[in-house]
C-alpha positions in Angstrom: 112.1 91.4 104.3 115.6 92.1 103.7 116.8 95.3 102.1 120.5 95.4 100.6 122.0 94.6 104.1 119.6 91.9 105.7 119.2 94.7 108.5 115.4 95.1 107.9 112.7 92.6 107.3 109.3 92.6 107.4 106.4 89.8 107.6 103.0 89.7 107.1 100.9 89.1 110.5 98.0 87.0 109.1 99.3 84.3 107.5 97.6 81.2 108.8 99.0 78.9 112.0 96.6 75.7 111.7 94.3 74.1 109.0 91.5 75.7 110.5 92.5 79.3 109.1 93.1 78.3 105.5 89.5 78.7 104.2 91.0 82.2 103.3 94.0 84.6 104.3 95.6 87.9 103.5 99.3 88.9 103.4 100.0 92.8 103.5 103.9 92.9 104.8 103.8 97.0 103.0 100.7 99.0 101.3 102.8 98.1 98.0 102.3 94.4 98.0 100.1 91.9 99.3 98.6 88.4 98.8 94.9 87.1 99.3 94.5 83.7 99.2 91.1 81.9 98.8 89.3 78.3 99.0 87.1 79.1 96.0 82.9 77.8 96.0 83.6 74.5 94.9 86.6 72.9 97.1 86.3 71.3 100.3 89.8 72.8 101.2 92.0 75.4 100.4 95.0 73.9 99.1 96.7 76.8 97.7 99.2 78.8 99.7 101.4 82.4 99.4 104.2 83.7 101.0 105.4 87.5 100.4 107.9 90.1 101.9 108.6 93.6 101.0 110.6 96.4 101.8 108.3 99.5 103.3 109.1 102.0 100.7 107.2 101.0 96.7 109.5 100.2 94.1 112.4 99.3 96.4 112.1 95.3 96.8 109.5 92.6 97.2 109.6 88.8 97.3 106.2 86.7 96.0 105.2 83.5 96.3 102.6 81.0 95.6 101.9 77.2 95.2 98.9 75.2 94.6 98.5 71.9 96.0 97.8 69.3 93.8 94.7 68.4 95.4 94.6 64.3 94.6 98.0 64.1 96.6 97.8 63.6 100.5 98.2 66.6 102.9 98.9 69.1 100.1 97.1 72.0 101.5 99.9 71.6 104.6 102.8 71.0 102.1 102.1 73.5 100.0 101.7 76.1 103.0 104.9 74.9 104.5 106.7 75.2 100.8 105.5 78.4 99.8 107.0 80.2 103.2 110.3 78.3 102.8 110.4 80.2 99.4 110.2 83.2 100.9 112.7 82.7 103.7 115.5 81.7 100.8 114.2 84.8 98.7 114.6 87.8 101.4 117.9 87.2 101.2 119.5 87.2 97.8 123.0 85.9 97.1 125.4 88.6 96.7 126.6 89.1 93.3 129.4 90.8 93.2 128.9 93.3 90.5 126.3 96.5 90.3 125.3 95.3 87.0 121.2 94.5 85.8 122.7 91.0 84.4 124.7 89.8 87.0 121.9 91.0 89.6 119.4 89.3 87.7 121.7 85.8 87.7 122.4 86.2 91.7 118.5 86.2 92.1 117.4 83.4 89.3 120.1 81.1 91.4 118.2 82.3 94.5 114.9 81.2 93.0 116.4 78.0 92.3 117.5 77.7 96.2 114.3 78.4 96.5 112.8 76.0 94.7 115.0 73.0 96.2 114.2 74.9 99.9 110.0 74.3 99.0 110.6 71.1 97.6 112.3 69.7 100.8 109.3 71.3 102.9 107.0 69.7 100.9 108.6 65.9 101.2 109.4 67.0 104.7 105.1 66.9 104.9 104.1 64.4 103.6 104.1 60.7 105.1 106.8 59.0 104.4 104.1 55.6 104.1 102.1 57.5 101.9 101.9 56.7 98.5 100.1 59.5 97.4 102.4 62.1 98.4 101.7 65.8 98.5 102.6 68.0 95.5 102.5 71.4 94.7 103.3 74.0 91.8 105.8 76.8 92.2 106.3 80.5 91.0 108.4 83.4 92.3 108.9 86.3 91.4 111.6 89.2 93.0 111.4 92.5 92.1 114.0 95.5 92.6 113.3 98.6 91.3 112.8 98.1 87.4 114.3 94.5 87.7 111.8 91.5 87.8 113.5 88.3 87.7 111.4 85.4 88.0 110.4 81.4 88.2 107.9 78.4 88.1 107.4 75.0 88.2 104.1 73.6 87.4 101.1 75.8 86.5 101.5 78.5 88.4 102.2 81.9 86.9 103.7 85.0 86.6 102.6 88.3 85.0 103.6 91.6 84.3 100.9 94.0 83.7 101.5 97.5 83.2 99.0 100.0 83.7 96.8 100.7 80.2 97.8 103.4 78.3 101.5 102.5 78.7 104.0 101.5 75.8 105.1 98.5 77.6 102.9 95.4 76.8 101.2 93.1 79.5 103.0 89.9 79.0 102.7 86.6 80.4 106.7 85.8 82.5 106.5 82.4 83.1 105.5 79.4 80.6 103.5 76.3 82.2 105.2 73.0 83.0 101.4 71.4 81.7 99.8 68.9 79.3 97.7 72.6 77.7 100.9 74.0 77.7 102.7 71.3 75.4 99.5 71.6 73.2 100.3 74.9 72.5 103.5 74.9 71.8 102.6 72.8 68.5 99.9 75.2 67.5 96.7 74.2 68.8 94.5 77.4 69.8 95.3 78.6 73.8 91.8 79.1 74.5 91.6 75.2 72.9 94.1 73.7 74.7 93.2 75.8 78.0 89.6 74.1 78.1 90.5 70.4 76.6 90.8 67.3 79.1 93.5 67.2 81.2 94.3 70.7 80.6 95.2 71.4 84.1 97.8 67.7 84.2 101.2 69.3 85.0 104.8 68.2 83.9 107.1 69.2 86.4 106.3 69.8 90.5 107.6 70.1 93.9 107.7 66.8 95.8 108.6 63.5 96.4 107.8 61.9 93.5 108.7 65.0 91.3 110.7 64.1 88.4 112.3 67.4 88.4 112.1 70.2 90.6 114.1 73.0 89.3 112.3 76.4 87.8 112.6 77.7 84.5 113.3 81.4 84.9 113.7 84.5 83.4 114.2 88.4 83.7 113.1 91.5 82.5 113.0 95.1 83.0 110.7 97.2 83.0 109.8 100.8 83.2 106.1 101.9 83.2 104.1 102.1 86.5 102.0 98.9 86.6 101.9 95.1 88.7 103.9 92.3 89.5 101.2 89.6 89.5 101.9 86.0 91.0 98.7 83.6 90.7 97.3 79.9 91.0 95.0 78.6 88.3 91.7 80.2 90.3 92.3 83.2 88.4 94.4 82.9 85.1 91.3 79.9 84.6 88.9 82.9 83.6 91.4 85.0 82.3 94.3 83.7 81.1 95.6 86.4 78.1 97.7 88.8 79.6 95.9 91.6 77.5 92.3 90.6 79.3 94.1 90.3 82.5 95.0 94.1 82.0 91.5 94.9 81.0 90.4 93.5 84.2 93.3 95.2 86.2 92.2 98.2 84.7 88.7 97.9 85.9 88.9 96.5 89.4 91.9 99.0 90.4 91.0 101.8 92.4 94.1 104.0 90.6 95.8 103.7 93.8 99.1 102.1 94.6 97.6 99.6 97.3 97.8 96.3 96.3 95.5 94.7 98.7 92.1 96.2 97.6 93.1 95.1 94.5 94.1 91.5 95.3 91.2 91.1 97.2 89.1 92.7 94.0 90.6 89.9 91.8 90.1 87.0 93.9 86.3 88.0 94.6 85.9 88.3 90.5 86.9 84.8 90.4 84.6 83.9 92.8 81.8 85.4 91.3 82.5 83.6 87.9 82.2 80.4 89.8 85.0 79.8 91.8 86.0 76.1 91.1 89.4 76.1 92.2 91.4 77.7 95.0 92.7 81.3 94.4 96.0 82.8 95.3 96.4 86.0 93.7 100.0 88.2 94.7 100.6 91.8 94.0 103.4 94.6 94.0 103.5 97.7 92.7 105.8 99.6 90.3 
């Protein structure tokens, strides 16, 4: 990906090309940060996509990505695919700010992930018949991180986490805040774990696509200073464990202790397999 001068970037080499190589894909652009992304047990299709970037050396810069397909919509798992990656290409290349400091760097890359958004919502309508009228959806979230800056963004259900490694001051806290019918229901004090598990739960607010009645990503920034991850995941996960706290507890128990995020992403998504694996998985990783 792009380092401060666009003069270097790197991709990962097993993203998929065709349908056919969906089922279940791995992204590794540097040992720092990578992406697995999973069908699950119980869908026909993987409808879930990722899209990352990184600089080589940890801590310097790293762009994830990931959007579920809303899997009632027509052709999602190819809109969402198609989305996620035009994320990334709008994301390796921050707008220049114009000033050195953490606030206006963090506001140069929230309008990015807002140029990002618009960039996977056109990919998205771009695939999608234009006779169809079920047309393909998906959620968003983003998230760029440079050095101790995280800035990040979502639309849908998607989400962002920061977990820091246990025994650290900083807590693990949950970035972004759903666009979802569970999410509204907790806002106005019914129980998470309540609203998490009622019906239509999972029924989102806000998406990318044609028929989206709004397409632009709340977002937010933080810094932060203990070693830990940047986490980027679909519903296959955050479904059995959706705390932040748990999600450390689990972190903490899958690592290895090393700063490779691939054994760990792939650790994650084969939890959630093995606690039933109903929905697609998308799980994204970098280190700090």
């Amino acid at each position: 990906m792009a380092g401060g001068d666009g003069s270097s970037r790197t991709y990962p080499t097993e993203a998929p090309t065709e349908r056919d190589h969906r089922d279940h894909y791995v992204e590794s652009p540097a040992a720092w940060v990578a992406a697995v992304c999973d069908r699950g047990l119980r869908h026909p299709r993987n409808e879930d996509a990722t899209a990352v970037a990184a600089d080589p050396e940890q801590g310097s810069r790293a762009v994830l990505v990931v959007c579920d397909g809303v899997s009632s919509s027509l052709d999602s798992d190819v809109a969402s695919l198609a989305g996620a990656r035009a994320a990334r290409d709008v994301l390796v290349t921050p707008e220049p700010d114009g000033s050195d400091t953490a606030t206006s760097r963090a506001g140069a890359i929230a309008r990015s992930l807002e140029a990002a958004a618009a960039a996977a919502n056109a990919a998205v309508v771009a695939n999608t018949a234009m006779e169809s009228t079920n047309a393909a959806s998906c959620t968003f979230a983003a998230a760029v991180i440079e050095g101790h800056l995280v800035v990040f963004g979502n639309v849908g259900d998607s989400r962002v986490y920061w977990i820091p490694d246990t025994g650290e001051q900083e807590a693990p806290v949950e970035l972004s805040l759903d666009d979802s019918v569970a999410q509204m229901r907790i806002s106005v004090g019914v129980p998470r774990e309540q609203a998490e598990n009622s019906p239509q739960a999972h029924a989102i607010t806000k998406w990318l696509g044609r028929e989206s009645p709004d397409f632009t990503p709340r977002t937010g920034a933080v810094t932060v200073t203990s070693p830990g991850w940047l986490l980027v995941c679909s519903d296959g996960l955050w479904n059995y464990v959706s705390e932040a706290a748990d999600l450390q507890l689990l972190v903490s128990q899958l690592g290895d202790g090393s700063a490779d995020a691939l054994p760990l992403a792939q650790a994650l998504v084969g939890w959630a397999n093995e606690q039933g694996g109903k929905d697609n998985i998308s799980v994204a990783l970098a280190r700090h």
